[in-house]
Chimera marker file (.cmm) of the C-alpha trace (Angstrom):
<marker_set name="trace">
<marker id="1" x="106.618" y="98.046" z="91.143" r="1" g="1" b="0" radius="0.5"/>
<marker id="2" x="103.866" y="99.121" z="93.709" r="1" g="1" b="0" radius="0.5"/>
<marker id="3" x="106.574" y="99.090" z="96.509" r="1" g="1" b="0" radius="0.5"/>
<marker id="4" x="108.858" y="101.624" z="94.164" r="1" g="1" b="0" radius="0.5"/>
<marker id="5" x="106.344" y="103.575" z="92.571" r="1" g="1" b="0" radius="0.5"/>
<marker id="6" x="102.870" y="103.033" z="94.168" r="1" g="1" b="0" radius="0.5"/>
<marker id="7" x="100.830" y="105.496" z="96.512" r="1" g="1" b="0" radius="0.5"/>
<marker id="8" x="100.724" y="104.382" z="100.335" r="1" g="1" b="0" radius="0.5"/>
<marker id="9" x="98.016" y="105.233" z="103.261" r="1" g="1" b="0" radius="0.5"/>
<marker id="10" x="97.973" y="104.376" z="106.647" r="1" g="1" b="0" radius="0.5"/>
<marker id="11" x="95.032" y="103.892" z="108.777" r="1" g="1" b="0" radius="0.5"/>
<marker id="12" x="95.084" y="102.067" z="112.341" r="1" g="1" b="0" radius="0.5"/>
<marker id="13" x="97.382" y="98.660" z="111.527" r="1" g="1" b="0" radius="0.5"/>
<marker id="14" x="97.232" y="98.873" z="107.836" r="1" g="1" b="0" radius="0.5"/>
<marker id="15" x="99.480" y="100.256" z="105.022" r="1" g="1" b="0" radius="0.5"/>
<marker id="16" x="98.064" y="100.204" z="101.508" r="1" g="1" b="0" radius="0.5"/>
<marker id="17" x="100.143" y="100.885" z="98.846" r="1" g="1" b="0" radius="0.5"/>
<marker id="18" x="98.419" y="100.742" z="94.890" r="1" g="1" b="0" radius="0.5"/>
<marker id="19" x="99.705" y="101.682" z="91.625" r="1" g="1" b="0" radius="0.5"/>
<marker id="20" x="97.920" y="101.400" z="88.046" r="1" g="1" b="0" radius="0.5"/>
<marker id="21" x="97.603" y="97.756" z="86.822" r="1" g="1" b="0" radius="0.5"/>
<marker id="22" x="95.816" y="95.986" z="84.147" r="1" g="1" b="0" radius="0.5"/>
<marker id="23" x="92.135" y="97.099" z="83.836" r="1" g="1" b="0" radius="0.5"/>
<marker id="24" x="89.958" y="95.071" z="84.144" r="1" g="1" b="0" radius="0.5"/>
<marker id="25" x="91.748" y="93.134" z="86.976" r="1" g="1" b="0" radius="0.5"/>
<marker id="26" x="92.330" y="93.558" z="90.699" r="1" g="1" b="0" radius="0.5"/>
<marker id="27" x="95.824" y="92.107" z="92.073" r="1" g="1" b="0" radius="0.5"/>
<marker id="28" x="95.989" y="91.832" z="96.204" r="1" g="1" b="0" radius="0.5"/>
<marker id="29" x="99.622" y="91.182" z="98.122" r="1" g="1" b="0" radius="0.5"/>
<marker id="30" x="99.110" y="90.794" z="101.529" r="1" g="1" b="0" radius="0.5"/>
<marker id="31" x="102.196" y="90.974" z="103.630" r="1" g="1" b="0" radius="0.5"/>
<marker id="32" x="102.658" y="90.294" z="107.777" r="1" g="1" b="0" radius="0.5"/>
<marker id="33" x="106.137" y="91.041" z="108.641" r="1" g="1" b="0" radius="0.5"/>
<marker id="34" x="107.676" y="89.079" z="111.600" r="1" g="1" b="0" radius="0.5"/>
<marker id="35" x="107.043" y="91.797" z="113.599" r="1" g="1" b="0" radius="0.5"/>
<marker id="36" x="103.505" y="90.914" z="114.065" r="1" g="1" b="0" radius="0.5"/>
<marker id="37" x="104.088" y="87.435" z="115.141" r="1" g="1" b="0" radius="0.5"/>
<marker id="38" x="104.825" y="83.807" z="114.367" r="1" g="1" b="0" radius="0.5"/>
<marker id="39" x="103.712" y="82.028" z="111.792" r="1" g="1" b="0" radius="0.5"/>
<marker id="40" x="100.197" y="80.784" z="113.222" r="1" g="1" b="0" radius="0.5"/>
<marker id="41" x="99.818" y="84.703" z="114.019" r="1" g="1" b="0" radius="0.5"/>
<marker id="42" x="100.951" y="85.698" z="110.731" r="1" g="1" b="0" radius="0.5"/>
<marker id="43" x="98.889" y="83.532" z="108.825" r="1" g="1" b="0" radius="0.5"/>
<marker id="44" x="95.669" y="84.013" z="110.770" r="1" g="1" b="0" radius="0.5"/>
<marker id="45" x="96.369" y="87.821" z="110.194" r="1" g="1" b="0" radius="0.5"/>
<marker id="46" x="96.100" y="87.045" z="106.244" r="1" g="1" b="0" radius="0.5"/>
<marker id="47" x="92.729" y="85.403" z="106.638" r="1" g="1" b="0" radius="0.5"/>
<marker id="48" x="91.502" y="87.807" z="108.456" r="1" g="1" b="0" radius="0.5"/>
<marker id="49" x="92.517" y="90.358" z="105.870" r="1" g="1" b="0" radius="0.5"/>
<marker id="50" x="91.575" y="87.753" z="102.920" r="1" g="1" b="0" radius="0.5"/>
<marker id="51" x="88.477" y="87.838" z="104.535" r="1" g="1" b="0" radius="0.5"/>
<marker id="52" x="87.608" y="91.686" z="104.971" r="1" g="1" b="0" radius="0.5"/>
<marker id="53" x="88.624" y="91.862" z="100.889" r="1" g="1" b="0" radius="0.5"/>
<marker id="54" x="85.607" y="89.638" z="100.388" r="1" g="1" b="0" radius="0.5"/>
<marker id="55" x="83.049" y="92.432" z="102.450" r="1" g="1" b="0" radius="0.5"/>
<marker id="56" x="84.969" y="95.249" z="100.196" r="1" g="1" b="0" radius="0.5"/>
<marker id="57" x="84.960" y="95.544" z="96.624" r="1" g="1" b="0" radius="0.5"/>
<marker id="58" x="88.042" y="97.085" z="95.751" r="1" g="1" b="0" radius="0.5"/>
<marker id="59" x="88.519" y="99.124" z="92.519" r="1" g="1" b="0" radius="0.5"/>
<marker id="60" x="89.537" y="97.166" z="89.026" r="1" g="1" b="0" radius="0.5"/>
<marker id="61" x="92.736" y="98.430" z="87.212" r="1" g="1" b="0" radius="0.5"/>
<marker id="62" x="94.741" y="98.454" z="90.447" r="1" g="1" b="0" radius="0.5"/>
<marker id="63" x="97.396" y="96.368" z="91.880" r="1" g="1" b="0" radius="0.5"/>
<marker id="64" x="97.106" y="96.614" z="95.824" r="1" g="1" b="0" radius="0.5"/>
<marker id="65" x="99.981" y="95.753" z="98.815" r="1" g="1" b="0" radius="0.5"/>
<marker id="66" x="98.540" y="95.064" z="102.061" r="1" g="1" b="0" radius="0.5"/>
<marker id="67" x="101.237" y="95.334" z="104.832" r="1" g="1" b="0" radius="0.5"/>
<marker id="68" x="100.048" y="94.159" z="107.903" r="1" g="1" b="0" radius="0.5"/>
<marker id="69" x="100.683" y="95.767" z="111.449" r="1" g="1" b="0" radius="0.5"/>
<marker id="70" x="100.642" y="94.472" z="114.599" r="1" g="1" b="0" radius="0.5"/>
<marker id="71" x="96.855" y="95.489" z="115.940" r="1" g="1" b="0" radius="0.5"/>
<marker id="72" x="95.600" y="93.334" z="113.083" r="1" g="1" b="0" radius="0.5"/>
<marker id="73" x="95.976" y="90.746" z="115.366" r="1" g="1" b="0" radius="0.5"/>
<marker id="74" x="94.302" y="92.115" z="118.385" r="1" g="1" b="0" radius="0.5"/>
<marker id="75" x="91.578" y="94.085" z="116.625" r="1" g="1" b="0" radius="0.5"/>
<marker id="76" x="87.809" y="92.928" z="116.558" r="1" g="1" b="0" radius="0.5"/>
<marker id="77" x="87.253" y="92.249" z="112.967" r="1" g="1" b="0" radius="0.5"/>
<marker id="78" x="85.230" y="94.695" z="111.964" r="1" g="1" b="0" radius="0.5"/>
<marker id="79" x="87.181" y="97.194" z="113.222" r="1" g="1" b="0" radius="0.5"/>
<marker id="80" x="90.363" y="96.011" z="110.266" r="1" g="1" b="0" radius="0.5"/>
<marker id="81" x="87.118" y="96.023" z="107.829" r="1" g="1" b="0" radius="0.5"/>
<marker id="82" x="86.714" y="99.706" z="108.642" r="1" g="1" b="0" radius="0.5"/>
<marker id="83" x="90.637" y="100.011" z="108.559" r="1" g="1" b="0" radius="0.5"/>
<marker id="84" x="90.707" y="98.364" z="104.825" r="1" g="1" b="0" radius="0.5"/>
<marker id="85" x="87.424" y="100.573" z="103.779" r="1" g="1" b="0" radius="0.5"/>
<marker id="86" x="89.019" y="103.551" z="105.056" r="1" g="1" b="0" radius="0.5"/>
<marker id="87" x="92.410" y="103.281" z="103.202" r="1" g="1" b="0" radius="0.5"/>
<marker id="88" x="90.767" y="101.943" z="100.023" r="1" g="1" b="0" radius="0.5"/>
<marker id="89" x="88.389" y="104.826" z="100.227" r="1" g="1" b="0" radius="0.5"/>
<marker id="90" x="91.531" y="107.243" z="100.042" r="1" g="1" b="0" radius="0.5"/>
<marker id="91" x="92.652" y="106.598" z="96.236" r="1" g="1" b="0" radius="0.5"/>
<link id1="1" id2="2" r="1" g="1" b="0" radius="0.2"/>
<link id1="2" id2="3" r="1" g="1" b="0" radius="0.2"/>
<link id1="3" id2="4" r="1" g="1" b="0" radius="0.2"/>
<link id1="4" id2="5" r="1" g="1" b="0" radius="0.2"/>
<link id1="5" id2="6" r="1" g="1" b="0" radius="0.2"/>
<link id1="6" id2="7" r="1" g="1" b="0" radius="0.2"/>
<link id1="7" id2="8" r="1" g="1" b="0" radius="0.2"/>
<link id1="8" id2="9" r="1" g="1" b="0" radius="0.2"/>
<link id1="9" id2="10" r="1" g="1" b="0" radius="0.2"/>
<link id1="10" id2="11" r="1" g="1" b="0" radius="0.2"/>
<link id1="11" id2="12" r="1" g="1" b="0" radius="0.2"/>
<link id1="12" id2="13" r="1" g="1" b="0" radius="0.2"/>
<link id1="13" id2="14" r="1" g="1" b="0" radius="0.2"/>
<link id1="14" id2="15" r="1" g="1" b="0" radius="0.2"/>
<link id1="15" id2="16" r="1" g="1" b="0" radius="0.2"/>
<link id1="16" id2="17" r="1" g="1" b="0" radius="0.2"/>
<link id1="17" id2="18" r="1" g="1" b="0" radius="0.2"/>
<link id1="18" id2="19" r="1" g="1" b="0" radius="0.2"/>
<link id1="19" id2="20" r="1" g="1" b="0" radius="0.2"/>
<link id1="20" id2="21" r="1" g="1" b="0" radius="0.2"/>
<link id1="21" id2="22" r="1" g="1" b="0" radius="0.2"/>
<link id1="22" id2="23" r="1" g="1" b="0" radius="0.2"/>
<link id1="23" id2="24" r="1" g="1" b="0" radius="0.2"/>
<link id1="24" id2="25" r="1" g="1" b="0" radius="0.2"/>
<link id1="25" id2="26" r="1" g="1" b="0" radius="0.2"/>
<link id1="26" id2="27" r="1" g="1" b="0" radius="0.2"/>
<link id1="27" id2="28" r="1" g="1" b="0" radius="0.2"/>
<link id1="28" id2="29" r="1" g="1" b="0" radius="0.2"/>
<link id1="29" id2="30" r="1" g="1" b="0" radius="0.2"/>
<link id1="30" id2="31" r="1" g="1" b="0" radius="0.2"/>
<link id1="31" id2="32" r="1" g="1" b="0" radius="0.2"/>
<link id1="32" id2="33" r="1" g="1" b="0" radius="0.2"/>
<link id1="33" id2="34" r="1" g="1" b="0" radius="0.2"/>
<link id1="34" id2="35" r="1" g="1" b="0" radius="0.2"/>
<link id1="35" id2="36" r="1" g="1" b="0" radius="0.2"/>
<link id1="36" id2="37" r="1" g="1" b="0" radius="0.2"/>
<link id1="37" id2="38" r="1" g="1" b="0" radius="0.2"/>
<link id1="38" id2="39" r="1" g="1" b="0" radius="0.2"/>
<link id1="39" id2="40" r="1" g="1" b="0" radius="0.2"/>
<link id1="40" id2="41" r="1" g="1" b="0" radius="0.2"/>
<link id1="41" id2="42" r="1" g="1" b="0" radius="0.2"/>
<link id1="42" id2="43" r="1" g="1" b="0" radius="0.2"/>
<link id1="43" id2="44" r="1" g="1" b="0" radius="0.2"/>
<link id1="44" id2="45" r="1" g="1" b="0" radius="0.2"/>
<link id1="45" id2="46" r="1" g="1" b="0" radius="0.2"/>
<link id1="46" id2="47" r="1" g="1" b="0" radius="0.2"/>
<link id1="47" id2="48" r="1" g="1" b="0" radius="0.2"/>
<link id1="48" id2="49" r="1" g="1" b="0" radius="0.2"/>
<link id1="49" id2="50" r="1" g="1" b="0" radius="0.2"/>
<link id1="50" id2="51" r="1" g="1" b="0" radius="0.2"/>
<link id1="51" id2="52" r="1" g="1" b="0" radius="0.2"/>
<link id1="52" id2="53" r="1" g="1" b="0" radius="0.2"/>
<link id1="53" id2="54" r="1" g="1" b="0" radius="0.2"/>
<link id1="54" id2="55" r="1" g="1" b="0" radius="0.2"/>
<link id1="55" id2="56" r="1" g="1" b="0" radius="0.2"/>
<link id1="56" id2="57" r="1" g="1" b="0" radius="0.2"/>
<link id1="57" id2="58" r="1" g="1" b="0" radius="0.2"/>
<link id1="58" id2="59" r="1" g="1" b="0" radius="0.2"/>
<link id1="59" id2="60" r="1" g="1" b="0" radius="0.2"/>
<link id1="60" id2="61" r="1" g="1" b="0" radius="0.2"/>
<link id1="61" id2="62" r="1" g="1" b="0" radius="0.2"/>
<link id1="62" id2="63" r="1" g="1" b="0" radius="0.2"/>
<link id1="63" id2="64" r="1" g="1" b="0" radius="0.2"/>
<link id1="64" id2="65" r="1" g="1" b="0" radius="0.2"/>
<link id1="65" id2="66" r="1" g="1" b="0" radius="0.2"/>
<link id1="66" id2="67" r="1" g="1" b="0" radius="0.2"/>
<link id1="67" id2="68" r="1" g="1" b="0" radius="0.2"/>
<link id1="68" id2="69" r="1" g="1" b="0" radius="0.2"/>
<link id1="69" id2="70" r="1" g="1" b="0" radius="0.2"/>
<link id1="70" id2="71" r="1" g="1" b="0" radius="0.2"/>
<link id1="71" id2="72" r="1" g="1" b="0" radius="0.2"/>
<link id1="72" id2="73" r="1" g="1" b="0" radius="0.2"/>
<link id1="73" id2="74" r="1" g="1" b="0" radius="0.2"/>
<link id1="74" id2="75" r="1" g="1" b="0" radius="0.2"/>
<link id1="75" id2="76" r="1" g="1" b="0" radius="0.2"/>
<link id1="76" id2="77" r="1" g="1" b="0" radius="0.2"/>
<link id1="77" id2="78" r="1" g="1" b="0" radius="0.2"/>
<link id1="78" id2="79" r="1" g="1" b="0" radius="0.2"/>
<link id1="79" id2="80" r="1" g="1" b="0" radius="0.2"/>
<link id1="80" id2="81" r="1" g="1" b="0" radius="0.2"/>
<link id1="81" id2="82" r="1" g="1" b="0" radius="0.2"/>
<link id1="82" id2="83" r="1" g="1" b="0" radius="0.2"/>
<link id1="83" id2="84" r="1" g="1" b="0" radius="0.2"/>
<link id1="84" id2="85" r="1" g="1" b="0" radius="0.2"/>
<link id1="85" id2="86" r="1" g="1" b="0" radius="0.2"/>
<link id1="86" id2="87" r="1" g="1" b="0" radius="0.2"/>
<link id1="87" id2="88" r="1" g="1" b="0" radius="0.2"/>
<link id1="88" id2="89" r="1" g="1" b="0" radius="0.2"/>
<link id1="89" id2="90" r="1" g="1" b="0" radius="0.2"/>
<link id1="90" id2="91" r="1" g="1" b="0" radius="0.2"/>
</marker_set>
C-alpha cells in the first residue's frame, strides 16, 4: 500500500515513503536492500536506523517505509539522524 500509493523523499541515503494509516498509530518498515551489504551490514544498518527513530518522534496516523542506501553504512550517526529528520520534516 505505501509502496503503490504512498509519497516518497530522498535525502542523502534515505528514501521515505508514507501514506495515511490508522490514527492514532505509527507503523515503521525499514528495508536494506542487498545492495548495501551482507547481512551483518544490513542488519547493523537497521539498528542504526531503529535507533535514530527513537531521537525522532515521527507523526501518528502514518504508515512509514524506510529504504536504506548504501552511505547508511558509512555515515557518522548523526549525520542519518539529520537524514531521517530531514525527510520526515518534508510531509
Amino acid at each position: 500500500m505505501v509502496f503503490s500509493h504512498g509519497k516518497r523523499c530522498r535525502v542523502g541515503g534515505i528514501t521515505v515513503l508514507w501514506a495515511p494509516g490508522h490514527p492514532d498509530e505509527v507503523r515503521v518498515g525499514l528495508v536494506a536492500s542487498r545492495r548495501v551489504g551482507k547481512a551483518v551490514v544490513r542488519n547493523r544498518v537497521k539498528r542504526r536506523l531503529r535507533a535514530a527513530l527513537m531521537e525522532i518522534d515521527p507523526a501518528s496516523g502514518r504508515d512509514y517505509v524506510i529504504v536504506a542506501g548504501r552511505q547508511v553504512a558509512e555515515a557518522p550517526f548523526l549525520t542519518v539522524v539529520g537524514w531521517l529528520r530531514a525527510t520526515l520534516g518534508q510531509r
